[in-house]
N, C-alpha and C positions, 0 to 999 in steps of 0.2 A: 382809973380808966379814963375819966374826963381830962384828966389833967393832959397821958396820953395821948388821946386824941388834939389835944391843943395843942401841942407840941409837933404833932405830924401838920396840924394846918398851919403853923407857923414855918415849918420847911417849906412846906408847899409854896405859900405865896412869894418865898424867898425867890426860889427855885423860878418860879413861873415871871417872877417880874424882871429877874437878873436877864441882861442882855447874854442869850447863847453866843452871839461872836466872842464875848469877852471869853466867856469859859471853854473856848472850844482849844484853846492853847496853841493856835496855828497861823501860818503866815502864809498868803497866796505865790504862787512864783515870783509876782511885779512885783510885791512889796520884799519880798528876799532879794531878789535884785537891786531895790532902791535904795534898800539897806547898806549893801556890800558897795553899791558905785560911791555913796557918800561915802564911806573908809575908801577908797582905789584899791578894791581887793576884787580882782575879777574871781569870780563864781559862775560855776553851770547848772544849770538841773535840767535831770533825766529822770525816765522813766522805765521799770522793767515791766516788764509785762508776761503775765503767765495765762496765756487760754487756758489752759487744765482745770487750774483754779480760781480762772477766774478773776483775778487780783493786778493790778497795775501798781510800783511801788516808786514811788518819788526820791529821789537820790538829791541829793544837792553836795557839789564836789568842790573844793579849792584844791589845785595841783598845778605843777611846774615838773616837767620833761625831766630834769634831772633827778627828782626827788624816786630813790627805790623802797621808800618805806609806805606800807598806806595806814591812814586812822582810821577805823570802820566805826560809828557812833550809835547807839541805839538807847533810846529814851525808855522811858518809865513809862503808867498811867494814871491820870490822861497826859499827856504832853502831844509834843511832834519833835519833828530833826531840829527847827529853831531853837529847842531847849540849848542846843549845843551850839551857838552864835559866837560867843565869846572865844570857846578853842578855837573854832573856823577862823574866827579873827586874829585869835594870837600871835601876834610875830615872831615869837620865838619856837613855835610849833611848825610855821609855814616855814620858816630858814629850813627843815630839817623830813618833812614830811610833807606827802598829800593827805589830805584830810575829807570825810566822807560819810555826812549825818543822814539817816533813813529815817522814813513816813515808817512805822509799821505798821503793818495792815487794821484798817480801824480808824487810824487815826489821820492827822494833816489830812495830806491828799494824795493819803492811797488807801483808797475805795472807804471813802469817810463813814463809821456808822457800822460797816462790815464785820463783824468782830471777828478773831480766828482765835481762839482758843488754847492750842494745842502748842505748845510751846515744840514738840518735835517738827510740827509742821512750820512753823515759821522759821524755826533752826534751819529745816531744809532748805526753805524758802529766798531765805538769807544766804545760804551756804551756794543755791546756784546763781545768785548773784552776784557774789563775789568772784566764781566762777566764767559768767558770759562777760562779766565787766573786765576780768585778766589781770587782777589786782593780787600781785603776790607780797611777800614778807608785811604779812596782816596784823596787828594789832586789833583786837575787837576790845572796842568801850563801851562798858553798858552802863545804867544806872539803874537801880529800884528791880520792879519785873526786866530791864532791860539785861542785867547782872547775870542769872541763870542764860537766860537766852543767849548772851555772850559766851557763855563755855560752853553753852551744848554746839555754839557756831564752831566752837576749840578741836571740841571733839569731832566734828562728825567731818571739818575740814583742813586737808592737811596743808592748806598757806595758811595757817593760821599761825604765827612767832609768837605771840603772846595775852593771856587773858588778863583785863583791868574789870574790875566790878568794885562800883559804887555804890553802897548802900544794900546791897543785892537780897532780896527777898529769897531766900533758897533753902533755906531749913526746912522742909513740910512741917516738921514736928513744931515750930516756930511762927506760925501764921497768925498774928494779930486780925483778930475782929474787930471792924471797922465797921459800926451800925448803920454809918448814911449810906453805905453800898446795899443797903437790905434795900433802900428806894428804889434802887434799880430793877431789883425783882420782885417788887409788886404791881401786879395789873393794876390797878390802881392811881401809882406814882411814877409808873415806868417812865410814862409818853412826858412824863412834866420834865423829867433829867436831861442837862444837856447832851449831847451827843455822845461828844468825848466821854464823859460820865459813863453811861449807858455801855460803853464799850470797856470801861477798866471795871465797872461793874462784873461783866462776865466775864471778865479775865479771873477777877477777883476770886468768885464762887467755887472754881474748878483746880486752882494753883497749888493747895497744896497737893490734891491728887495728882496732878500733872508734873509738879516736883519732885513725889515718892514715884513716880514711873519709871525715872531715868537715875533715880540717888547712885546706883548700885557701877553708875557710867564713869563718875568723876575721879575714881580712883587710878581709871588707865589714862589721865591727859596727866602727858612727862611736859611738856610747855610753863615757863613762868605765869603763875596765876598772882595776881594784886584784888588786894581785897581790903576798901576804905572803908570805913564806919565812923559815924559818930558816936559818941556813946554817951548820948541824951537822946537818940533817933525815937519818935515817940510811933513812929509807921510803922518801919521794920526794925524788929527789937535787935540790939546791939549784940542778944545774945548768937546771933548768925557768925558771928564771927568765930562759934568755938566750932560749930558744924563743917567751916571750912577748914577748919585746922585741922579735924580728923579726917577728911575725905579727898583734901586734894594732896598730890606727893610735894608740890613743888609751888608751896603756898609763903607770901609774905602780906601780913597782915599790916596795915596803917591806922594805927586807932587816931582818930581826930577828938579831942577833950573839946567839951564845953561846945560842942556842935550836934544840928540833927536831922533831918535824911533831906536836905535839901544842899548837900553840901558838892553836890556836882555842878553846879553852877551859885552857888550863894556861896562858895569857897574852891574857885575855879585854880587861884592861886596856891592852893595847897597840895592840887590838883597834879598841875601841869609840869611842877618839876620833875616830879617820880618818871612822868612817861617819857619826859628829855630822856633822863636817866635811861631809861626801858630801850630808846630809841637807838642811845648810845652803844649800849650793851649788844641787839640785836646785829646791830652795823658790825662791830668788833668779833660779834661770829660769823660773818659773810666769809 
């Protein structure tokens, strides 16, 4: 029990002395601007905004008038849209697509701290944004928690051409326990966790039931689903990959060796040709 206890006050001081800006995974709009003008990649960002609930959702877009294909990008937790920097920058993505990384709610800067939970609610949430924004022959990329949330975007919207999920947390029966998230929900430890934390924290708690809510959905999406893994992933166990192979109709699986669940942007290269590939395909049935 002592030993215990020394172990939680060794988080703690960790916790409490680390700079929150560093852990908060986000970038303000100047500095994604400052970013993109030193490449000469002109970028916008926008905002949605939902009265209902409340939520304002940060967009950040690179596109060009000709381009009819869009990249919809949606991160993990904790992250933000800057996890996705590199595809936004890639040249050989922009020759061929616009491209389009999202705050989800929580995180970056939209509505920082706010958690939503509900993986149907932010499917919808996302699904009328792609809607007010008039973004058709959709490709939705997710990573980690961003993976599910990418197909239920599949399913619930019909521009949707194609599902990519990276690393994708989506098994319920699959859910790794991951003990430093218990910080998150103790009164206690709560207030000491970074923000960002605090918010993949309660994602965290509730996922697999929010996963087993909608399992029974994945079997009616007829759309190309892609589905990366590592299979060292020590997060989300690589066994997700057999779950998708039974539930989705129109599944192709990419095992990555000797990699693990960081491999949407720490192996962005392994990445990016599949969705050319995706891109190509997509075009070829217009």
């Amino acid at each position: 029990m002592k030993n215990y206890f020394l172990l939680v006050s060794v988080v703690l001081i960790c916790l409490s002395s680390t700079s929150c800006t560093v852990l908060q995974w986000r970038k303000s709009d100047t500095e994604i601007k400052q970013t993109f003008n030193e490449l000469n990649i002109a970028t916008e960002i926008s905002y949605f905004k939902v009265d209902s609930l409340d939520v304002n959702i940060r967009v950040q877009s690179v596109t060009s008038a000709e381009k009819n294909i869009n990249l919809v990008f949606f991160h993990g937790s904790p992250s933000s849209l800057s996890a996705w920097e590199g595809y936004l920058a890639d040249s050989s993505l922009r020759e061929v697509a616009n491209m389009h990384a999202i705050d989800r709610p929580g995180y970056g800067y939209s509505n920082f701290g706010d958690e939503m939970t509900s993986i149907q609610t932010q499917a919808q949430l996302m699904s009328a944004l792609i809607h007010q924004k008039k973004w058709n022959n959709v490709i939705v990329v997710g990573a980690s928690y961003g993976g599910p949330l990418a197909a239920r975007i599949g399913f619930l919207n019909d521009q949707i051409e194609a599902i990519v999920m990276i690393s994708p947390a989506i098994d319920p029966n699959n859910e790794k326990d991951i003990w430093a998230s218990r910080f998150t929900q103790w009164k206690l430890t709560r207030w000491l966790v970074p923000t960002g934390y605090r918010v993949a924290g309660d994602e965290k708690v509730i996922h697999a039931q929010e996963l087993a809510s909608i399992v029974s959905d994945w079997k009616h999406i007829a759309i190309p689903v892609l589905h990366f893994h590592g299979d060292i992933d020590d997060i989300v166990p690589y066994e997700n990959i057999y779950f998708s192979k039974e539930h989705f109709q129109n599944i192709e699986i990419i095992s990555i060796p000797e990699k693990g669940h960081e491999i949407a942007w720490k192996n962005k290269e392994l990445i990016i040709p599949h969705l050319l590939k995706l891109i190509l395909q997509i075009q070829k049935e217009e």
